[in-house]
N, C-alpha and C positions, 0 to 999 in steps of 0.2 A: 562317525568318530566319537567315541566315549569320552564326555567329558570330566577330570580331573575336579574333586571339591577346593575348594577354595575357602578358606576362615576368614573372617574379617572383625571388626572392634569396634564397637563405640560408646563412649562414656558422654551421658547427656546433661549439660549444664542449663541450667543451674540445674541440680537434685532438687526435685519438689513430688514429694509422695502424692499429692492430689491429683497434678500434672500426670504422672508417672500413670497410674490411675488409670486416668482420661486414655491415654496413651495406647492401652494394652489391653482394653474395653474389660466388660463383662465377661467372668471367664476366661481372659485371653483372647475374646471371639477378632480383635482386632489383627493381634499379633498371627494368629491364626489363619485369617484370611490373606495375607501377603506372604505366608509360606505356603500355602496352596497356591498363587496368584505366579507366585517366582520359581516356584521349586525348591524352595532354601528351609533350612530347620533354625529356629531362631531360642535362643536361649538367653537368662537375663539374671539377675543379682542387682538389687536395689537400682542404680542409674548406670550399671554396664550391662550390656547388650553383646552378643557375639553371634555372627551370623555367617550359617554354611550350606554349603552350596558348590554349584559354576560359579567360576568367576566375574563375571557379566552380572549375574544375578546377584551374587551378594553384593556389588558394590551399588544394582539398582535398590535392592533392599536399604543399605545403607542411607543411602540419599533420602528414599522415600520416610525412612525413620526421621530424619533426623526435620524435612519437614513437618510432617506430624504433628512433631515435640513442640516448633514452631508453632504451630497453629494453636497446640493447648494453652498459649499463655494468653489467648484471645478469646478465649471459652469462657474464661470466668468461673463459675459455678457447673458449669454444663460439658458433657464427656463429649468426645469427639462421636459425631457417627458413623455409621458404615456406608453411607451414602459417600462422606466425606474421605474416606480410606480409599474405598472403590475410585474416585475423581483423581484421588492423589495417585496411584499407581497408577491408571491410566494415561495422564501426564507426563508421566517420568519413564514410562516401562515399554520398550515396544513388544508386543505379544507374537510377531511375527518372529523375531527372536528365538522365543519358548517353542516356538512351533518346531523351527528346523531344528533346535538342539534336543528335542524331546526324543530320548530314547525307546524304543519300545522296551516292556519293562521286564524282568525278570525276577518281580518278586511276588510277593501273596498277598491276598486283600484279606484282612482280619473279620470274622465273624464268630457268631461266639459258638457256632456248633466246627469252628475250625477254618482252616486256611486254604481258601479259595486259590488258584492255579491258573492260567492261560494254559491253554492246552496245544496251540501253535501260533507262528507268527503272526499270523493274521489277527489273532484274537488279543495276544501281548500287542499286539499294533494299537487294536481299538482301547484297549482296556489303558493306557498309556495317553491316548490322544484323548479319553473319558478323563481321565486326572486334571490332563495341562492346558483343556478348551474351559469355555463358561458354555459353549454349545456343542455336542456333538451328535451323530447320526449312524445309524448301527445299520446300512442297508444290505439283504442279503436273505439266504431261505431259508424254512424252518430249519431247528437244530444246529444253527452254527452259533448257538450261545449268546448271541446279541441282547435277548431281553436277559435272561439270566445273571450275566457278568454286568449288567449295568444296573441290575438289582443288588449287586453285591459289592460296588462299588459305592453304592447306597449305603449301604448298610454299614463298611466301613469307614465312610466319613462321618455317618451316626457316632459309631465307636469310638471313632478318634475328636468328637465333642467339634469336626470342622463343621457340621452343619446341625439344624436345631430339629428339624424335622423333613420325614419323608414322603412326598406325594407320588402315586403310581394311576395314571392314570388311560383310560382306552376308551375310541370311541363304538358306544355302543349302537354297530351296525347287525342287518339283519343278516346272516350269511345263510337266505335259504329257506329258514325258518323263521315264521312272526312272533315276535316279541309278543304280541295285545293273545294269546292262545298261552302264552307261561300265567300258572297261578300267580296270587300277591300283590303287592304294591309299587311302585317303579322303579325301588333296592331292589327287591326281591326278584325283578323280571333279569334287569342287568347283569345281577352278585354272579350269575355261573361265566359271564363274559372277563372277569375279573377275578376267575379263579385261577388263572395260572400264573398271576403276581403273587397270591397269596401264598401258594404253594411254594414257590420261590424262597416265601419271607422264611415261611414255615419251617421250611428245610435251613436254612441261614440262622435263626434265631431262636426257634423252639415254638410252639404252639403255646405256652403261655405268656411267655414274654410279648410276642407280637401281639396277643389279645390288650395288654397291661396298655402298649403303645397306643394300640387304635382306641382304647377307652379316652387316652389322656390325649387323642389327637398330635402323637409325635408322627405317628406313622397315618398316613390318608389315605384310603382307597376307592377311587372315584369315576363314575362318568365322564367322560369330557367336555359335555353341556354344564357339569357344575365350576367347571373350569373360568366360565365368561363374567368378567367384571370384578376380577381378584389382580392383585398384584402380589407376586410370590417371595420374598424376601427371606435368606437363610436356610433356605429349602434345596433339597437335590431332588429333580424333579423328572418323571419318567412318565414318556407318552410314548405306550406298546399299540403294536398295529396301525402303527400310521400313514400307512396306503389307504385305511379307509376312513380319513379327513379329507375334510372338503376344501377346498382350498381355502374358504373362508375359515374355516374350523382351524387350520396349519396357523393360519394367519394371528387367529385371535391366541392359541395356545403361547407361538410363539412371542408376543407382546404381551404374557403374565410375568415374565420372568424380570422379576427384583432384583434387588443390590445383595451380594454373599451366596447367591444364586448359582445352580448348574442344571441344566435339561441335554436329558438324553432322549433323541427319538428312533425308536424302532422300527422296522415293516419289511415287508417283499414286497416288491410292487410288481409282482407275479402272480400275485394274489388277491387283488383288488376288490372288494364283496360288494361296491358302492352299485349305486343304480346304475343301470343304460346311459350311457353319456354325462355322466358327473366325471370328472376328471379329477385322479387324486391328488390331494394335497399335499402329499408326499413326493410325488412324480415332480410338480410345480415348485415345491421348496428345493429341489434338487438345482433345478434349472436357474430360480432367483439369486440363491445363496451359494451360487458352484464357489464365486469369487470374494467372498467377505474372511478374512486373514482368520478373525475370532471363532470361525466355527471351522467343527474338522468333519468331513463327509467318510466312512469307511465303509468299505464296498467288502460282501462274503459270498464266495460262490460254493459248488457241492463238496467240492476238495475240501473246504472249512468246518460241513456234515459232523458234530461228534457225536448224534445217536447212535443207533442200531443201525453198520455197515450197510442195512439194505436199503435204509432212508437216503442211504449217499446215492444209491446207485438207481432211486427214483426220483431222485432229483437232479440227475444230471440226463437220465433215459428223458424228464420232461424238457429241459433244455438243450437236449439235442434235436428234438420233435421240433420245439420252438424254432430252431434255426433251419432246420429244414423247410420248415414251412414259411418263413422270412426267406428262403432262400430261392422257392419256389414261387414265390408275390412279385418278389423282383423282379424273374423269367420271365416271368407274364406278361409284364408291362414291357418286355423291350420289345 
């Protein structure tokens, strides 16, 4: 059911420009983060505030403003954090809420070589449940756009000054071929396994703009080993391939993720490159985290295909193979 917007008001006493300030962080980064968090567009004039939306949400937004406001008379000299925003809505906001009212969406994600598209439901599904999670999961086979749209959902939270920088990151597995036989140094063995984020940016940004990024480190393109013993804070964060994490590797990725934070993970788990008997992390995160309200799991099958018609239809000839042959395991054993 499509939800109707909803406007709401509030004028915040006493007016105190420093307060006000604290309030509305750096940039708006505060204001900012609770209209991503609610779904609501928040606008302001000195100490009024007007805030739109679902109904539900702006009057969560509301409440959550107006503690805040409360809390900056307690600060003193020192702006509120984002630690402190993220605790505040979590308190007041049930996210289970956002979930069932999230529509799949039908609009465009902004980048600057133009406006990005869902190309069917399944993918306005993901691209929708990317917005309204702090965690989401893109599972499904090549060509159904999964890394793509969530490189581009990146990029328009870049745009829209919601997040400060972007991390894309893959574990570098061997699929076949030995990494220690590539020329170079350990960038340089990696850099072709993390060419099809670049290329993504590429196409999204322009090749000199995204060069400008990764000099100034807005944008990050990484290993997933360099991933361990960071905490990621303000960042939309992208882990492609991730059927081939180990489940420890799942583990630690997942526990980088910071306050103003979003991670999206990628994979087929049809396609596993991992050793003989490692079990992927992927597979494992599926089964841990089926039931946690915060994170949203979306599943792509060949029907979701938007390459080249032929890629649909060898992806679905291997998926039939697979179930024959699942079907024939079974036989056996009766």
């Amino acid at each position: 059911m499509t939800q109707t917007n909803h406007s709401a008001e509030l004028t915040l006493t006493p007016a105190d420009n420093q307060r006000l300030t604290s309030l509305c962080g750096p940039f708006d980064d505060n204001l900012k983060h609770i209209e991503r968090r609610l779904l609501v567009q928040i606008s302001y004039r000195d100490n009024h505030i007007k805030v739109t939306g679902p109904a539900d949400n702006t009057e969560a937004a509301i409440d959550i403003l107006q503690q805040l406001y409360a809390q900056t008379a307690l600060l003193k000299q020192t702006a509120l954090t984002p630690e402190q925003v993220h605790l505040t809505i979590n308190e007041n906001y049930d996210i289970s809420y956002q979930q069932q009212t999230a529509e799949p969406c039908h609009f465009s994600l902004k980048t600057k070589k133009g406006l990005i598209k869902p190309r069917n439901p399944n993918q306005a599904q993901y691209v929708s449940n990317v917005l309204s999670h702090d965690v989401c999961f893109g599972i499904g086979p090549a060509g159904t756009g999964k890394t793509y749209l969530a490189v581009a959902c990146a990029v328009d939270a870049l745009e829209r000054d919601m997040v400060k920088r972007i991390i894309l990151t893959r574990p570098a597995v061997e699929a076949g071929e030995k990494l220690g036989f590539l020329p170079g140094d350990l960038a340089q063995k990696v850099d072709p396994y993390l060419r099809p984020l670049y290329d993504a940016l590429f196409e999204m940004l322009g090749f000199e703009k995204v060069e400008k990024l990764l000099e100034r480190g807005i944008i990050e393109i990484a290993p997933l080993a360099y991933m361990r013993g960071r905490t990621l804070n303000d960042a939309f964060i992208i882990l492609d391939e991730g059927q081939n994490t180990t489940m420890e590797q799942m583990k630690m990725f997942l526990t980088r993720i910071g306050f103003s934070s979003k991670a999206v993970i990628t994979g087929d788990i049809t396609q596993v490159d991992l050793p003989r008997g490692q079990y992927s992390g992927l597979k494992h995160a599926i089964d841990v985290l089926a039931d946690i309200n915060d994170i949203s799991l979306n599943y792509f099958n060949a029907k979701d295909v938007v390459r080249h018609p032929v890629v649909q239809s060898i992806v679905m000839a291997y998926e039939a193979h697979e179930a024959a042959k699942l079907a024939n395991a079974e036989g056996s054993k009766v």
